[in-house]
Each structure stands twice: as structure tokens, then as C-alpha cells.
C-alpha positions in Angstrom: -5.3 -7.3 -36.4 -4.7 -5.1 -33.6 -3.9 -5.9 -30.2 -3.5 -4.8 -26.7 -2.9 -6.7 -24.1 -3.0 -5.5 -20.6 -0.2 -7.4 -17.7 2.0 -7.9 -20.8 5.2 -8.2 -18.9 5.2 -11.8 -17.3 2.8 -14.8 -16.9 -0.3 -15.3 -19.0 -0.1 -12.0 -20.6 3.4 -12.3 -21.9 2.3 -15.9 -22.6 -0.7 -14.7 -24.9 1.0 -11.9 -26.5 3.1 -14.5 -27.9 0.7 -16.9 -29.1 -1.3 -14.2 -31.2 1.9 -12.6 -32.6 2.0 -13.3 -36.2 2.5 -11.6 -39.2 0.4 -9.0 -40.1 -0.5 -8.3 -36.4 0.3 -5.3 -33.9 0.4 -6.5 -30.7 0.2 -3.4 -28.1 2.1 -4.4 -24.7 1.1 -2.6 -21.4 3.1 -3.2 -18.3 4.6 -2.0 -15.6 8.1 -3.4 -15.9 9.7 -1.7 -19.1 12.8 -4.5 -19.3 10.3 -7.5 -19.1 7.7 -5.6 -22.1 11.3 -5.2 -23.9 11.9 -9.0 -23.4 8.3 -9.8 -24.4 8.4 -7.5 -27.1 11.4 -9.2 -29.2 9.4 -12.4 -29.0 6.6 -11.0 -30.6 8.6 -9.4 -33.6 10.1 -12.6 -34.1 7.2 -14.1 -34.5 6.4 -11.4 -37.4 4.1 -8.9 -35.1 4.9 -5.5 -34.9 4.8 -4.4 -30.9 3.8 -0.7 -29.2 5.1 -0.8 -25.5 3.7 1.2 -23.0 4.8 1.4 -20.0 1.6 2.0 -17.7 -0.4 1.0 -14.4 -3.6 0.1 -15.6 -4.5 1.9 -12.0 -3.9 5.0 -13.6 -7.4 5.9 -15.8 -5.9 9.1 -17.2 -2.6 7.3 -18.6 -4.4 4.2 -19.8 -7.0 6.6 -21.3 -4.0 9.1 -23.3 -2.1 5.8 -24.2 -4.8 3.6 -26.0 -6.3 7.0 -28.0 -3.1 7.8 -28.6 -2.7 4.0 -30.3 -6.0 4.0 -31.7 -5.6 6.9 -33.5 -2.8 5.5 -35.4 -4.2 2.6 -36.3 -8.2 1.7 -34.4 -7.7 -1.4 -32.0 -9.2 -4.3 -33.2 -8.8 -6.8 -29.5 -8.6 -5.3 -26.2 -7.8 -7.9 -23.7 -8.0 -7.1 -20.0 -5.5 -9.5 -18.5 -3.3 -7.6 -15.7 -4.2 -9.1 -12.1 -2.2 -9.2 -9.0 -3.6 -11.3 -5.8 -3.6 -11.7 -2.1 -5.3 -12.7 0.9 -4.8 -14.6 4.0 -1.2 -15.0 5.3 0.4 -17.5 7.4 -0.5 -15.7 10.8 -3.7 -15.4 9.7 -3.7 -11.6 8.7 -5.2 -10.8 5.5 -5.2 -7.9 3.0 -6.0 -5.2 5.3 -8.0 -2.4 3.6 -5.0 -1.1 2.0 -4.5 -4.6 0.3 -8.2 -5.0 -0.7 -8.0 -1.4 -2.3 -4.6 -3.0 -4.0 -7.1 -5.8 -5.3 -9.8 -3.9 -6.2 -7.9 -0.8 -8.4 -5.6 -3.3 -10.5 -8.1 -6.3 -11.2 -11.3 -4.9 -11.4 -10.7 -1.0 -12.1 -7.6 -1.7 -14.4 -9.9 -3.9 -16.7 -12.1 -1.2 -17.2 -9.8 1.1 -17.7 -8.4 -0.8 -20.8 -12.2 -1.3 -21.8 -14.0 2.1 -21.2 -11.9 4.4 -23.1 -12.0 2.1 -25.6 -15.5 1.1 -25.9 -17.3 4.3 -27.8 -14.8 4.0 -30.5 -15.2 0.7 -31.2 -18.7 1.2 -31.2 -18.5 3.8 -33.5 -16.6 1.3 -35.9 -19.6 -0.9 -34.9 -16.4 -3.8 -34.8 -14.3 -4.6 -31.8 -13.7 -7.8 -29.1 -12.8 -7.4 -26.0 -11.6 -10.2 -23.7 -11.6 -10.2 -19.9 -9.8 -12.5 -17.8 -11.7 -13.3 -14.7 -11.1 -16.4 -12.4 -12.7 -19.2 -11.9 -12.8 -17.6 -8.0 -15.4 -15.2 -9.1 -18.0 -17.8 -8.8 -17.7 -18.9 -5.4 -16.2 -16.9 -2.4 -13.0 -18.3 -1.3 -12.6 -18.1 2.8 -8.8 -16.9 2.1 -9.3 -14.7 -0.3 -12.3 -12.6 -0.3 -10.9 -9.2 -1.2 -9.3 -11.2 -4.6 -12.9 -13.1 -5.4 -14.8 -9.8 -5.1 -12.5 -8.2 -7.7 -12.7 -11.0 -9.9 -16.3 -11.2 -9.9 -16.6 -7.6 -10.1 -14.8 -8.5 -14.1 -17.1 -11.4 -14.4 -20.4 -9.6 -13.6 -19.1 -6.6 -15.3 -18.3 -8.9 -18.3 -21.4 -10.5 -18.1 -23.5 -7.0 -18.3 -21.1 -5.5 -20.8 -21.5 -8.8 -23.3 -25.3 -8.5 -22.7 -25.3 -4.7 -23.6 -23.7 -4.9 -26.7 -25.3 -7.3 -28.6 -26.3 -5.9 -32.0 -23.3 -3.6 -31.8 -20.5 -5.0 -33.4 -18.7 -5.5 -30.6 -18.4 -8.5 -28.8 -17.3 -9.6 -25.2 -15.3 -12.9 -24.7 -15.0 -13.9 -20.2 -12.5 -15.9 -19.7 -12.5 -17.4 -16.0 -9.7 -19.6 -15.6 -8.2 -22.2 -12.4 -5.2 -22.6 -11.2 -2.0 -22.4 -13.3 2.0 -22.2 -12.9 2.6 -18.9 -12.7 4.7 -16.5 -10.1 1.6 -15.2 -8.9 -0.3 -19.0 -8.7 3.2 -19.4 -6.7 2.7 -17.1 -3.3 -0.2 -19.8 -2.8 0.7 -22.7 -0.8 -2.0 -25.2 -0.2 -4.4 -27.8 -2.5 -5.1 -26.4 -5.6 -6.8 -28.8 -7.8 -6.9 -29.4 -11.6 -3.6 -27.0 -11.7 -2.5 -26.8 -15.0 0.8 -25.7 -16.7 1.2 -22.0 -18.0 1.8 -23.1 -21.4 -1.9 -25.6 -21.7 -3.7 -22.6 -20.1 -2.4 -20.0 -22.5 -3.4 -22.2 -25.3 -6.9 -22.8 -23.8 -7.6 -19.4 -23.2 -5.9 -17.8 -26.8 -8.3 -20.6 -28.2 -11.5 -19.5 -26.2 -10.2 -15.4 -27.1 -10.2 -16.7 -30.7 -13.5 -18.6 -30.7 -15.5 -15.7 -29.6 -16.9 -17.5 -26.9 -19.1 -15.7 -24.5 -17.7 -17.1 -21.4 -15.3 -19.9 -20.9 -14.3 -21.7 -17.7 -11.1 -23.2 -17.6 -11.0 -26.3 -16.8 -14.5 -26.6 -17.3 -15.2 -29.4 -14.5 -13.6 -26.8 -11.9 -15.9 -24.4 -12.8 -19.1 -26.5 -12.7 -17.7 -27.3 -9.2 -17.9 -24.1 -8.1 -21.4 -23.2 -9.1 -23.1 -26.2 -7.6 -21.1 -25.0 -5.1 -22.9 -21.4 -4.8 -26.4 -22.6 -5.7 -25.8 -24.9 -1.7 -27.4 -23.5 1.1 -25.0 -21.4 2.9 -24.0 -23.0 6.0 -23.1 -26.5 3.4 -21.2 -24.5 1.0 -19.2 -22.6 3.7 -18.1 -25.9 5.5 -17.3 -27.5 1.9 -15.4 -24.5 0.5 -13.3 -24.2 4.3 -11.8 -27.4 3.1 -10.1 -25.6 0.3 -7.8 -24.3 2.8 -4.6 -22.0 0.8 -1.9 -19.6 2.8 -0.7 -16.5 0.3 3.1 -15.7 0.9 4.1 -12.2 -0.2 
């Protein structure tokens, strides 16, 4: 099998890269931080993998887009998983992302997925074979007061997920969404505040490489957070605003 995996450096990414390294499997690794990819890399060929680093801001359409022909054309990518996120939102003086921040947002979690997808997408329909797996957030399903500018890009990947899944059916290719909660991660870290059903790094990676593995459609992670959430946006407004104020988090840069 063959592999890419966007936000390869650190985190889940670096976490998943490892957990599907095995034998007989290419595992490409994009990142911004060439030492990290390096790092993540010589786990993976331990593991028996081969690795392809590349050394890229999913931001950038026209590198992503020269990169994964470039890699396809050696050998046609079998997985494409959309995983590189960054996050922000309201700080302790109450300032949040500004419109520079939101752009921030927007360009890596939304616009880098589908720059890892889109390029991607005609030639694994051509194959008529291919998965791609996008990882969302369980905040894409309700709008979090301190962090609007992170839900709207995260539900931009989930409704974009949803469509794209819905689209391809009878294609060969098939769309896993993957929405999970909180975890232990540097990025999970800059949040400061009640975060419930947190779960180590290490159980999420395993819940989500089993959900990537499985094929499944859409998985929420855990499962009871994310039934929470959609009661939660199916309330009348002016209830589910007062509710979800109670999940009160402060981001530190």
C-alpha cells in the first residue's frame, strides 16, 4: 500500500504514520519541519515501510500539487490522509484570531486538506481505486464560542467530506471522516480550560488508524462526545448558546 499522510511531523500524524508502517508499505510524509519528518521517517523504516519526505505547506496548492504527481507517478497512491491542522481562537484578554488568524485557520485546515485530496482525486478515479481519509473535529458539529474561526474550518472538512463521500459512490474510491475530541497533543496543549472525555495520543491514534482501516464513512471519536454535540445543534438557539458558553477554554499561543 501507498500512503501519504499530511501534518506528518508531530502529533497524530507522526502517530499514524507509525501505526500503518509495515512491510510492504510506502508511507509518504509531508511536513513542514524537515528534522521532525527525518525523525518520523526512521520510525517508519524500522517498522519495515519505505518513507518519501516532502517537505511542504499544504497552504501551498502548486507544491502539494507537483509533489503528490510527482509521487504518484512513481508508484499511484493508494491512501491519501488529510491530517495537518493548526488551531486558535480566543486568548486570555479576550482577543481572538483576528482576520489574519482566521485566514491562518481556514488555508491550513480546510484548504490544505483539499489540497492533498484534489490533485489527487482524478487519478484515483481513473484507477477507479483509492481512500481518502479526512480528519475533522468533533468541533465541526457544534460552534464553539472560543473558537469559531477553528469550527468553521473544521466543518468546512466535514461538510466537504460528507459531499465528497456522497459523490463518489460507485467510483472506486472511497471517503473515510474522521471527527475526533480532545487528545494529548502540543496543539490540544495551548487550550486551557474543561475539556471532557480527553483521551491520550496513543488510544486516539489507535481509534482513528482503526476507523481509517475499517472504511468507515464517518467516525466520531469518542462516540458519546459526539452525540453530545449534535443534540446540541438540533436545540433551539438561544438553549444551545447558553449550554455550549459553559464549555468555557482560553488558547495560549
Amino acid at each position: 500500500m501507498n500512503i501519504v499522510i499530511t501534518g506528518a511531523s508531530r502529533g497524530l500524524g507522526a502517530a499514524l504514520a507509525a501505526r500503518f508502517s509495515a512491510p510492504g508499505c510506502d508511507i509518504g510524509l509531508i511536513g513542514r519541519d524537515a528534522v521532525a519528518l527525518a525523525e518520523v521517517a526512521a520510525i517508519c523504516v524500522a517498522k519495515g515501510a519505505t518513507t518519501r519526505v516532502g517537505v511542504v505547506d499544504v497552504r501551498n496548492g502548486a507544491a502539494m500539487a507537483t509533489l503528490l504527481n510527482a509521487w504518484d507517478a512513481v508508484r499511484p497512491i493508494d491512501f491519501a490522509i488529510a491530517n495537518a491542522g493548526v488551531t486558535g481562537g480566543r486568548q486570555a484578554d479576550g482577543t481572538m484570531d483576528g482576520i489574519d488568524g482566521a485566514r491562518r485557520l481556514v488555508e491550513t485546515n480546510l484548504l490544505g486538506a483539499m489540497n492533498l485530496v484534489e490533485p489527487l482525486l482524478p487519478l484515483m478515479q481513473a484507477r477507479r481505486r483509492g481512500r481518502i481519509g479526512l480528519i475533522s473535529s468533533l468541533a465541526a458539529l457544534r460552534g464553539m464560542p472560543d473558537h469559531p474561526a477553528y469550527c468553521a474550518a473544521k466543518a468546512g472538512v466535514f461538510t466537504y467530506g460528507e459531499a465528497l463521500r456522497a459523490a463518489l459512490r460507485g467510483d472506486g474510491v472511497k471517503v473515510c471522516l474522521v471527527l475526533p475530541g480532545y487528545f494529548d497533543t502540543a496543539l490540544d496543549a495551548h487550550w486551557t480550560g474543561r475539556k471532557p472525555m480527553t483521551m491520550p495520543l496513543a488510544a486516539m491514534a489507535d481509534r482513528v488508524t482503526a476507523a481509517l482501516r475499517a472504511g468507515r464513512g464517518r467516525s466520531f471519536i469518542p462516540w458519546r462526545l459526539g452525540l453530545l454535540l449534535r443534540v446540541l445543534a438540533l436545540l433551539p438557539s438561544s438553549l444551545g448558546d447558553r449550554l455550549i458558553a459553559l464549555q468555557r477554554l482560553v488558547y495560549r499561543p
